[in-house]
C-alpha positions as CSV (number, residue, x, y, z in Angstrom):
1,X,-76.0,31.6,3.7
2,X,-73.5,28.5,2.5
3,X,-73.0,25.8,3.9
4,X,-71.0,24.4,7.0
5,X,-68.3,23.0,4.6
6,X,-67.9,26.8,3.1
7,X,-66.4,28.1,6.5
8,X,-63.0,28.6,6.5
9,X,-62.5,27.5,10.3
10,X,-65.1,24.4,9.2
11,X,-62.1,23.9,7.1
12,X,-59.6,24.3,9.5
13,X,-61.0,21.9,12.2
14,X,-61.2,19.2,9.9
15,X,-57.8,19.5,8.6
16,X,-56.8,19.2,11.8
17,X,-59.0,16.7,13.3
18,X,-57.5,14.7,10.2
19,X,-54.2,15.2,11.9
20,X,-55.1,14.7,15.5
21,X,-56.9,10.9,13.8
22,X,-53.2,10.2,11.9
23,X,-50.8,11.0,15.3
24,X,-52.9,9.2,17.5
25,X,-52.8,6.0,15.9
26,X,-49.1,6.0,16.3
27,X,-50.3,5.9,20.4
28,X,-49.6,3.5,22.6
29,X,-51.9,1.0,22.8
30,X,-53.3,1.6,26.2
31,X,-54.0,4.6,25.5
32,X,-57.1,3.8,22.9
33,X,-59.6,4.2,25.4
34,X,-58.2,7.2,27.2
35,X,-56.0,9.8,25.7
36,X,-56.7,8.4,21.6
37,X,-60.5,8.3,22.6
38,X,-60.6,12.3,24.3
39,X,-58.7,14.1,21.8
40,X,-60.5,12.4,18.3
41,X,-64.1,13.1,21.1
42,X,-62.5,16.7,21.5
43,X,-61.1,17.3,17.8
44,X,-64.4,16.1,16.1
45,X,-66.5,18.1,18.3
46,X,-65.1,20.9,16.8
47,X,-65.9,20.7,13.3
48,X,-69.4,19.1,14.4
49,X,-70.9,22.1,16.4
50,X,-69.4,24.3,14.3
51,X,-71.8,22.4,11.4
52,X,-74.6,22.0,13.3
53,X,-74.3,25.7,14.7
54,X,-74.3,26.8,10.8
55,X,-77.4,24.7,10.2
56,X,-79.2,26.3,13.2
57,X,-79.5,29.2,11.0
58,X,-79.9,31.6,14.0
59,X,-76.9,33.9,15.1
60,X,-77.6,33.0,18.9
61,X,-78.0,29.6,18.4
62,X,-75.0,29.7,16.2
63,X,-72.9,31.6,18.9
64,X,-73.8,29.1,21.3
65,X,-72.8,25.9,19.7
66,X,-69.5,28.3,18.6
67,X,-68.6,28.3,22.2
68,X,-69.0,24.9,22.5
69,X,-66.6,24.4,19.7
70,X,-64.3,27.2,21.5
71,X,-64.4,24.8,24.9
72,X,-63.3,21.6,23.0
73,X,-60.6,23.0,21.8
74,X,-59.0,24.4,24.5
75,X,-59.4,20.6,25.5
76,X,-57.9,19.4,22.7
77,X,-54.6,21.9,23.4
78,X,-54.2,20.6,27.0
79,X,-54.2,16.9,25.6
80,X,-52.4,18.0,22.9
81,X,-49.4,19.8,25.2
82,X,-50.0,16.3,27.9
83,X,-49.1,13.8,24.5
84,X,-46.1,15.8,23.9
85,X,-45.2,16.0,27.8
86,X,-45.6,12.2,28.1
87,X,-43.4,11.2,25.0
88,X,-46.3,10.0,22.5
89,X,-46.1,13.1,20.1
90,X,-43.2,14.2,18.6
91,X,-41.9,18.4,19.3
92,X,-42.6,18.8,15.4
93,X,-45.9,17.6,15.6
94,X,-47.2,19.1,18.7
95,X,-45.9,22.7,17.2
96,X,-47.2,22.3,14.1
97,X,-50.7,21.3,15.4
98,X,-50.6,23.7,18.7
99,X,-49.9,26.8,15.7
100,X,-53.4,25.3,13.7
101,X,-55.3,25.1,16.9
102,X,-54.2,28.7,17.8
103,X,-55.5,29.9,14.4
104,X,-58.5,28.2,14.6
105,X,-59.2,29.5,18.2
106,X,-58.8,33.0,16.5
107,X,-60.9,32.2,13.7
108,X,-63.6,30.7,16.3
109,X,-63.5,34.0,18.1
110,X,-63.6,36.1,15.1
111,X,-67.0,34.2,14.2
112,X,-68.0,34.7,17.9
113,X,-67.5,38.2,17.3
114,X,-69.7,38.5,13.9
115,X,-72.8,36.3,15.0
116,X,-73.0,38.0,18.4
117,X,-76.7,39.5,18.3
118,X,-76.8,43.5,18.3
119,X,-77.7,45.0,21.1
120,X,-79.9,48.1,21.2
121,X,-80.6,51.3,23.6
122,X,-78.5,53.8,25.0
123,X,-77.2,51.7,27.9
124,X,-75.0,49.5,26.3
């Protein structure tokens, strides 16, 4: 097995969490302790469980912390659609970064998919 940093959603997530870091600053200042603080909380808990998942080494344990990863982003898209609602991210940014997050969602559900444990006997 490779390491966390040798996924392709890894990857992803951390591009992106790069991004959510670089529009946020341009925040209003208030917002540092509320919206700023959630989505870097939400967009680096992506990358992180999906690392510490990987160095589990099990495919259930993996799963589980892919879920988590699943749940914090779909966190991160509601705060990302509420910055463009209230004016502090621009259309072109919230597009650009709404279409990664999608791809990572699939990608995250893809890897769902392939560490899901196998299920045996005739009732499934």
């Amino acid at each position: 097995m490779g390491e966390f940093h040798d996924l392709n959603v890894w990857q992803k997530a951390h591009e992106l969490t790069i991004d959510v870091y670089r529009v946020t600053a341009l925040f209003p200042k208030q917002e540092m302790y509320g919206l700023v603080s959630q989505m870097r909380r939400c967009a680096v808990s992506v990358g992180s469980n999906t690392a510490e998942g990987k160095g589990r080494r099990g495919d259930v344990e993996f799963g589980r912390f892919i879920q988590i990863a699943s749940g914090s982003l779909t966190e991160l898209e509601y705060q990302l659609l509420l910055s463009k609602d209230l004016k502090y991210l621009p259309e072109s940014d919230y597009h650009a970064m709404n279409a990664r997050l999608a791809e990572i969602n699939r990608m995250l559900v893809s890897l769902q998919q392939k560490v899901k444990p196998a299920r045996s006997g005739a009732n499934n």
